[in-house]
C-alpha positions in Angstrom: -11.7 10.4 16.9 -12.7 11.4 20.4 -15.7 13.4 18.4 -16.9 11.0 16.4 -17.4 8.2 19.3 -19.4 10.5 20.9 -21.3 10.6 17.9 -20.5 13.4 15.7 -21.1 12.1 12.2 -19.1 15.3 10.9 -16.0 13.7 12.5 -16.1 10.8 10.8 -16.4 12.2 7.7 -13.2 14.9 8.7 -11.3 11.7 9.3 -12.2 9.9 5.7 -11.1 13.2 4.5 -7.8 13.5 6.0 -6.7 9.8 6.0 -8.0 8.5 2.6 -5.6 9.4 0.4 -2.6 8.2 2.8 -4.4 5.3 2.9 -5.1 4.8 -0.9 -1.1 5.5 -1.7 -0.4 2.9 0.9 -2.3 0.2 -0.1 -1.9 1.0 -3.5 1.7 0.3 -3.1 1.5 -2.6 -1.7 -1.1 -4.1 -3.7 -0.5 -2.9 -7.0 -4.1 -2.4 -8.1 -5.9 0.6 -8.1 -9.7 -0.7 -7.8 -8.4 -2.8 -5.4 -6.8 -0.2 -3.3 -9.7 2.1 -3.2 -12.3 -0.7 -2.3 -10.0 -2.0 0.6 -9.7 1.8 1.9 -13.6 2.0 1.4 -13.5 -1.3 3.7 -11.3 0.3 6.0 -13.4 3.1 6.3 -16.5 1.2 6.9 -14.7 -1.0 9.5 -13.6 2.2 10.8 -17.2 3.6 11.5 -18.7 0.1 12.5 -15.8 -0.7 14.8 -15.3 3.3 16.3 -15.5 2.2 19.9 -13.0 -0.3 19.9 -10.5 2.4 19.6 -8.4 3.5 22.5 -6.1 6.2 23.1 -3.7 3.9 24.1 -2.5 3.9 20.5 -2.3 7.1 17.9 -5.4 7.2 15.8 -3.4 6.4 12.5 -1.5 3.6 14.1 -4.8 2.1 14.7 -6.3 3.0 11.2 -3.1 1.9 9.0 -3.6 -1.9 11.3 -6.8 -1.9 9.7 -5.6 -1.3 6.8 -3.1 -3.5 6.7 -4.9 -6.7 7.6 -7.6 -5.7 4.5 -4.7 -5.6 1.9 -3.2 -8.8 3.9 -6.5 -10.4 3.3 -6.7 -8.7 0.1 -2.4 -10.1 -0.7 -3.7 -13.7 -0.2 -6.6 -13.8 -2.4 -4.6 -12.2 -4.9 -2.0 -14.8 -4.7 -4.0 -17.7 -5.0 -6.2 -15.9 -8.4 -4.9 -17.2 -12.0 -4.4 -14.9 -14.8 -5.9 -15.2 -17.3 -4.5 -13.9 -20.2 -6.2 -11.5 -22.6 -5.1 -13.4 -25.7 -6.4 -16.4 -24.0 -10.2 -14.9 -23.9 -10.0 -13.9 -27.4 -12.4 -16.1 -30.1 -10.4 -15.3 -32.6 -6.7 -16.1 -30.9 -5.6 -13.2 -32.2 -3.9 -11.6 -29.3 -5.4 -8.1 -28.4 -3.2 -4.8 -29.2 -3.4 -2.8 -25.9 -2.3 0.9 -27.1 0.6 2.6 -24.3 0.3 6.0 -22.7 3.0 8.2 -24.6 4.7 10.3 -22.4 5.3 13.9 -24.1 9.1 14.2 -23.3 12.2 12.0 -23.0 12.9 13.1 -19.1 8.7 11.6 -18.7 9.5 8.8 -20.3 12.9 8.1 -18.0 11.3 8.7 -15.5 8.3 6.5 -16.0 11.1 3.6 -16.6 12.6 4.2 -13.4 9.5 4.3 -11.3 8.6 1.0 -13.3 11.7 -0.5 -12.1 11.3 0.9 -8.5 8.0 -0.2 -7.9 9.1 -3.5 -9.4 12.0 -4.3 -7.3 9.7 -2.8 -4.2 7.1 -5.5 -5.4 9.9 -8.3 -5.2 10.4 -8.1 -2.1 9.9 -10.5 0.2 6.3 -9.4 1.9 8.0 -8.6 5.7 10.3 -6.1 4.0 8.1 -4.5 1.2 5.6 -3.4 4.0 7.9 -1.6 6.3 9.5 0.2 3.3 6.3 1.2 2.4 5.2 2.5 5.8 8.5 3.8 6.7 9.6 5.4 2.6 6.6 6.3 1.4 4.0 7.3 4.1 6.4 8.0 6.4 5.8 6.8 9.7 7.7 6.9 12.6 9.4 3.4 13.5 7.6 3.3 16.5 3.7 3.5 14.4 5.3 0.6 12.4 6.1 -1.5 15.1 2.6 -1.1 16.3 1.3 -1.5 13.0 2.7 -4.8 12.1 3.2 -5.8 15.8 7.2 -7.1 15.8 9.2 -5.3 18.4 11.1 -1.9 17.4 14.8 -3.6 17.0 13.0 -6.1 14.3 11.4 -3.4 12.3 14.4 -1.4 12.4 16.3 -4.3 11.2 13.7 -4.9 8.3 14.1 -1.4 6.9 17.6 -1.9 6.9 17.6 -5.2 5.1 14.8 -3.8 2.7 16.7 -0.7 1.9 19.7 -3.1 1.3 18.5 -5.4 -1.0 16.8 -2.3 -3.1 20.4 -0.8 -3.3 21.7 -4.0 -4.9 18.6 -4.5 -7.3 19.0 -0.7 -8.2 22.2 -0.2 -8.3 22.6 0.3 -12.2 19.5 3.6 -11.7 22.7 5.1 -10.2 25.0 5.0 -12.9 
């Protein structure tokens, strides 16, 4: 980062290329939508190379990034929320409702385990917001507790407390995976 405030455009472009992807799983997780994901990480990034000398060392780099981040998808969460489906049987002239064909896995162990990541990703998506987003940072991407407390910005004891409660309700909604 230090590089690319001094004005090395070839940093910049080494940082979309190592955080990207992170960032893309991250928000993709949490928002659900792939289109959506990449043009909020695209947003992120552009943020990141109009807003480069607001950064201080104060923080780690990715702390810093994954708050940017963050705040998009929040954005991002909201406008979501407030959006009506619309049904595609609803748009048809016909009212015929449309046949939308399903991926066939090749094997029954794909197709298990395409259930159970269904009902994973479910049960991570129905929890309540506070919870869902440590989980994510803390189970998926892996930060430390102390880049999510910076992240989200609630002391260390609360997002320690939030990944336990998260974890806890997913062991009760996912309790039958187990048997």
């Amino acid at each position: 980062m230090a590089r690319f405030q001094k004005g090395d455009e070839n940093a910049y472009i080494e940082l979309v290329n190592r955080y990207r992807d992170r960032l893309l799983n991250f928000i993709y997780n949490y928002i659900g939508d792939f289109e959506i994901s990449e043009d909020i990480v695209q947003d992120t990034m552009v943020k990141l190379y109009q807003k480069k000398h607001y950064y201080r060392e104060i923080a780690k780099f990715s702390t810093w990034l994954y708050t940017i981040a963050k705040n998009l998808a929040n954005t991002e969460f909201r406008k979501k929320k407030q959006r009506k489906i619309t049904l595609l049987s609803q748009i048809s002239r016909d009212d015929k409702p449309y046949d939308i064909p399903a991926d066939q896995p090749d094997t029954d162990q794909e197709i298990q385990s395409d259930i159970t990541n269904k009902i994973i990703r479910k049960a991570i998506d129905e929890l309540p917001e506070k919870f869902k987003t440590v989980i994510l940072l803390r189970d998926i991407q892996e930060l430390s507790y102390e880049e999510i407390s910076s992240i989200i910005e609630v002391p260390l004891g609360t997002v320690k407390s939030r990944i336990n409660r998260a974890r806890l309700q997913l062991q009760v909604e996912l309790k039958h995976l187990r048997t």
